[in-house]
N, C-alpha and C positions, 0 to 999 in steps of 0.2 A: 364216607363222611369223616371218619375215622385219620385218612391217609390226609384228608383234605387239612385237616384239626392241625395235623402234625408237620404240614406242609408250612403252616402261615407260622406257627413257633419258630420253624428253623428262618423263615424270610424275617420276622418282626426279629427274634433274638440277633442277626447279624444286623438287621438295621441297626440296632439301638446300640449293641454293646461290641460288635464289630465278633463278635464270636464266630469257630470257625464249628464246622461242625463237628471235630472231635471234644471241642471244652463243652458242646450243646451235648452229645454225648455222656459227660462225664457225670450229666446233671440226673438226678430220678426225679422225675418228673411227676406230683400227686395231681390222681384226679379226684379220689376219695380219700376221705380222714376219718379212722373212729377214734373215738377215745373212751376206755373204760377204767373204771376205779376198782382193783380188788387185792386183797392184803395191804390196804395203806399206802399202795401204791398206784400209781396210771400208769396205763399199758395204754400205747398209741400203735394202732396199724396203719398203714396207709397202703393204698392200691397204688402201683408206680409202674407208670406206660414205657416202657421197656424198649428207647431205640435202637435196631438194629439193620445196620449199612448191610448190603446184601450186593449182587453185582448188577441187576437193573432195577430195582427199584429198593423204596424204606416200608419197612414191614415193622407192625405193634405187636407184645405181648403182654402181658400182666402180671407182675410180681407181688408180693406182700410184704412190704418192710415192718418191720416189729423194733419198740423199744421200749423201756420200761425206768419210770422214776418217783422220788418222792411230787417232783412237780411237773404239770403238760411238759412247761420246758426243758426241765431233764431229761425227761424222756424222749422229746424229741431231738436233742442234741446227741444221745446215747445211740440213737440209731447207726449214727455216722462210726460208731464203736465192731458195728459187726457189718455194716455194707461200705465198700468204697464209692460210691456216688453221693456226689450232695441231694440231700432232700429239697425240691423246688416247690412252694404250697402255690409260686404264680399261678397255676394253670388249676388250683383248684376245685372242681363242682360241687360238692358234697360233703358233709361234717355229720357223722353220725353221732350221739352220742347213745352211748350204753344203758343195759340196766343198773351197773353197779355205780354208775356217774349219777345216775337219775336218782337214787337213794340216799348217794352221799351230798347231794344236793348239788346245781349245775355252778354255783356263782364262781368256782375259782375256774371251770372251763369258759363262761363267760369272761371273769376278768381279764383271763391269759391273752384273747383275742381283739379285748380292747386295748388293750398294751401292742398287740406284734402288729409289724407292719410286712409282715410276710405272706399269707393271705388275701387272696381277693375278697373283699369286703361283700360281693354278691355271690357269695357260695351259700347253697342253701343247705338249713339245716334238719336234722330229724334226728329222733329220739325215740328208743328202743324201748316197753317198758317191760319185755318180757324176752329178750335176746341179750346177750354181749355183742357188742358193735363188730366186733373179731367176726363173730360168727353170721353176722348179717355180711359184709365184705368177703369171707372168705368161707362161706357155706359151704363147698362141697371137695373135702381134702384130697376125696382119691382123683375127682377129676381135674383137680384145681381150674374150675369153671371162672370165669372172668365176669367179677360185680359188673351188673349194666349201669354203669354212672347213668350212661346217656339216656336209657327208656326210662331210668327209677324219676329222673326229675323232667323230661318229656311228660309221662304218667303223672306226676305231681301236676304241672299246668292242666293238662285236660280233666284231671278230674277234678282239681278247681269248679272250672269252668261247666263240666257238663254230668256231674253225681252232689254236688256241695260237699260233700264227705271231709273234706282237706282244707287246708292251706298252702299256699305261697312264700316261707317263710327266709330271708336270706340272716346273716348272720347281724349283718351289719344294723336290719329292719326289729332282727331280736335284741339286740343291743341298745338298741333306742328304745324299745318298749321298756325294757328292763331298768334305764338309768330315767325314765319318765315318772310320773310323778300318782298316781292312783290308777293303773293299769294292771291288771294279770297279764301274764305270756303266756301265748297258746304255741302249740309247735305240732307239727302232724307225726304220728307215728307208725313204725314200719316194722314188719316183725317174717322172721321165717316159719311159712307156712310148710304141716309136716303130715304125711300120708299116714293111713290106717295103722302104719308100722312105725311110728314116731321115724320117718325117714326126711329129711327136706322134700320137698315138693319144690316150692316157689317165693320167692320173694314181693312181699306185699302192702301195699301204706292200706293202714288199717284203721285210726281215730285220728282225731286230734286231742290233745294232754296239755292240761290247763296247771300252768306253772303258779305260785305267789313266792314272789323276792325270793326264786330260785328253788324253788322247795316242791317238788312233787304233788300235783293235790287229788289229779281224779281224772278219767277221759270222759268227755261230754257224747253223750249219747246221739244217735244217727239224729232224732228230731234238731236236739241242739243248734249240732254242726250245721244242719241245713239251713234253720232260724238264723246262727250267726252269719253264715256268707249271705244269707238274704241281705239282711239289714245292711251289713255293708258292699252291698252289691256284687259279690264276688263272680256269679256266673254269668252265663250266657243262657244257657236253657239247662233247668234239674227237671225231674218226673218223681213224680210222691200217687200214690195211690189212695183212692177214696171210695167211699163204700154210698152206694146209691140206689135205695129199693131193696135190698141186699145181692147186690150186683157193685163186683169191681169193676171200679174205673180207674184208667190211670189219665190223666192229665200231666202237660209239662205249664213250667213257671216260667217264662220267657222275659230276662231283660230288664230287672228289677230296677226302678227308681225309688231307692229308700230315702228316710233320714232321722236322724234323733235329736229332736230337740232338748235339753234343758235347760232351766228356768228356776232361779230362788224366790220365792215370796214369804216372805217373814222365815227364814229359814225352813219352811216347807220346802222340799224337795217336788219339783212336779218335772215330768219325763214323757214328751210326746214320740212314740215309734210311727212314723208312717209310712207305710208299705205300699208301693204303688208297681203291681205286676202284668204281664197280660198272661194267659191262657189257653191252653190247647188242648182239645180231649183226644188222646192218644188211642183208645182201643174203648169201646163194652160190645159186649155181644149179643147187641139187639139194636140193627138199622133202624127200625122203626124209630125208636128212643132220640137218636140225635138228632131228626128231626122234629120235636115237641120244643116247641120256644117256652114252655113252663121246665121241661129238664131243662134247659138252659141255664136257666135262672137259676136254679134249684142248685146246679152244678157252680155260678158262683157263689152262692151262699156258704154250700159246702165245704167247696176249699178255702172260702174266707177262714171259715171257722176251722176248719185245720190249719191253717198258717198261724192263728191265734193259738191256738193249742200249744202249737211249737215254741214259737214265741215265749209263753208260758212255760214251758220246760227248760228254755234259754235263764228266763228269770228266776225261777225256781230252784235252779244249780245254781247260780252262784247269792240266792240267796244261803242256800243249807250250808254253803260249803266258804261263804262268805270273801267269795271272789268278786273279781270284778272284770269278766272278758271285754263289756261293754265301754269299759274307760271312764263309768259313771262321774268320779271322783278326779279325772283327768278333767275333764270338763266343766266341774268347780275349780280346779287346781284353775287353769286358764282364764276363766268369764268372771270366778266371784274370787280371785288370788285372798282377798282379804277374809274370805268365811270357808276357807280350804280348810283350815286348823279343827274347825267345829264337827267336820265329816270326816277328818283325816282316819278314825279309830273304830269310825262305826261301819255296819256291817250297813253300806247304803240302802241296798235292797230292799230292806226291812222298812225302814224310814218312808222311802219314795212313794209319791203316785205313780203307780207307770201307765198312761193309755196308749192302746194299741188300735191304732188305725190306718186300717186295711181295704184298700178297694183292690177287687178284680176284674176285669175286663176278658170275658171269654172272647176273642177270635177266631179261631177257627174249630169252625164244626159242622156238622154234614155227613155224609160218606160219600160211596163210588157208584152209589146211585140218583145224587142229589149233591151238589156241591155247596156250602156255602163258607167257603174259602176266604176270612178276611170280611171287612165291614161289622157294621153293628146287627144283632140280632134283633132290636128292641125295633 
């Protein structure tokens, strides 16, 4: 995949710029960026795919370039001080930022990016809140192991999609959240995971980290995470566990059709969530049971009310913490432009009605000695 990546750079760069392959050569090529803040200064690393002409074929390896300045862009211009290849961010994947960025707050690493036009604009981003971005890229010194750009943001889609744990987030999509108008930024966060011996193990996306106008606030908890990709339909199928009889059950939420309404009446705030999921009882361990068309029922009632819960815990954080991951305040900004000023300052959450309305639709359920695969149980 790799060979194939570096195949289409050297065909597209001669298209376009008629390069030959030793100016393609001359280029360091990033596939990954961190950026961290410490002594008053950014320290920028980037991972740089390393071409090397060989006598049958082009073969990758992975380097680390380092540079350091008062601003991103000093620091990235200073690299060019200790490497002779230009730094090329085209082929960018990946923008870490650091713990010492996250503290010092991210907005002048934002700014820098709304400014460059160096940059693919769909690199995605993440943020450390317990690592230097240095030491997520370049983990393991004596073997100098090679960052998986490729599986970190592979990994990022699928668990989207099939844990809710994460986000999707490119720079370009943070950048728009950020200069929008009553939004929080969320960003998913990644950290290196370390054995009995504080030694690396592994590299891992761990939360998502809930930003206000650049400022660090707090990582939202597993229910959270899951309640927010619900609502905005992020996956395909999650599995949450329920408690039934006092028997685990795990059930998957398949294929979410959400939506949020709001609504001003006399400056009342009113907020409909409606949650429209279907259903799968993944495992209990007692055949009998899934056949009972009252568990059934029972079973969506249950997870109704754990969806509600979450939900709950969704609203609950950014009332305490007086965020807004939801865009509450976007959504007056837009619908009521004219009564935005009157919510601008307030903590919405507090204010709001919010009703949560939740149907579930169990499909499938049965076992391997009675199938009832699909259709309605009623």
């Amino acid at each position: 995949m790799k060979k194939i990546k570096i195949i289409l750079i050297l065909v597209l760069t001669i298209l376009i710029s008629g390069c030959s392959y030793k100016e393609l050569n001359d280029l360091a090529i990033a596939s990954a960026l961190g950026i961290d803040y410490e002594n008053n200064e950014y320290i920028i690393s980037a991972q740089i795919m390393e071409l090397k002409k060989q006598e049958k074929e082009d073969t990758s390896s992975a380097l680390i370039y380092l540079g350091k300045g008062k601003t991103i862009s000093e620091a990235l211009r200073n690299i060019s001080l200790k490497y002779p290849n230009y730094l090329y961010l085209g082929h960018l994947e990946l923008i870490i930022i650091g713990k010492g960025e996250i503290n010092h707050g991210i907005n002048n690493s934002l700014d820098y990016f709304i400014r460059t036009s160096d940059a693919r604009n769909d690199a995605l981003i993440l943020v450390s809140t317990k690592n230097k971005a240095y030491e997520i890229i370049n983990p393991n010194e004596e073997t100098k192991e090679e960052f998986p750009v490729k599986d970190i943001v592979t990994t990022i889609k699928n668990s989207k999609e099939r844990n809710g744990l994460v986000i999707e987030k490119n720079y370009e999509e943070l950048i728009n959240d950020y200069l929008e108008r009553g939004i929080s930024q969320i960003l998913t966060t990644i950290e290196n995971e370390k054995d009995e011996n504080d030694n690396y193990k592994d590299t891992i996306l761990s939360n998502i980290a809930v930003f206000e106008k650049g400022k660090y606030v707090k990582d939202l908890d597993k229910e959270s995470a899951i309640s927010y990709n619900l609502i905005n339909n992020n996956f395909d199928n999650v599995s949450i566990d329920i408690i039934y009889n006092n028997k685990d059950v795990s059930v998957s939420l398949i294929k979410p059709k959400c939506s949020l309404d709001l609504k001003l009446d006399n400056d009342k705030v009113i907020v409909n969530i409606n949650i429209n999921v279907e259903e799968g009882v993944l495992n209990i361990n007692d055949k009998k049971t899934l056949l009972d068309k009252n568990f059934l029922k029972d079973i969506e009632n249950i997870t109704k009310k754990k969806i509600n819960s979450y939900i709950n815990d969704l609203i609950n954080f950014n009332m305490e913490n007086n965020t807004d991951v939801l865009g509450l305040k976007n959504i007056i900004y837009k619908k009521y432009h004219k009564s935005y000023k009157k919510f601008k300052d307030k903590n919405i959450y507090e204010i709001a009605k919010i009703n949560i309305n939740t149907n579930v639709h169990l499909y499938k359920y049965g076992n391997i000695y009675k199938s009832f695969s699909g259709g309605s149980h009623e």
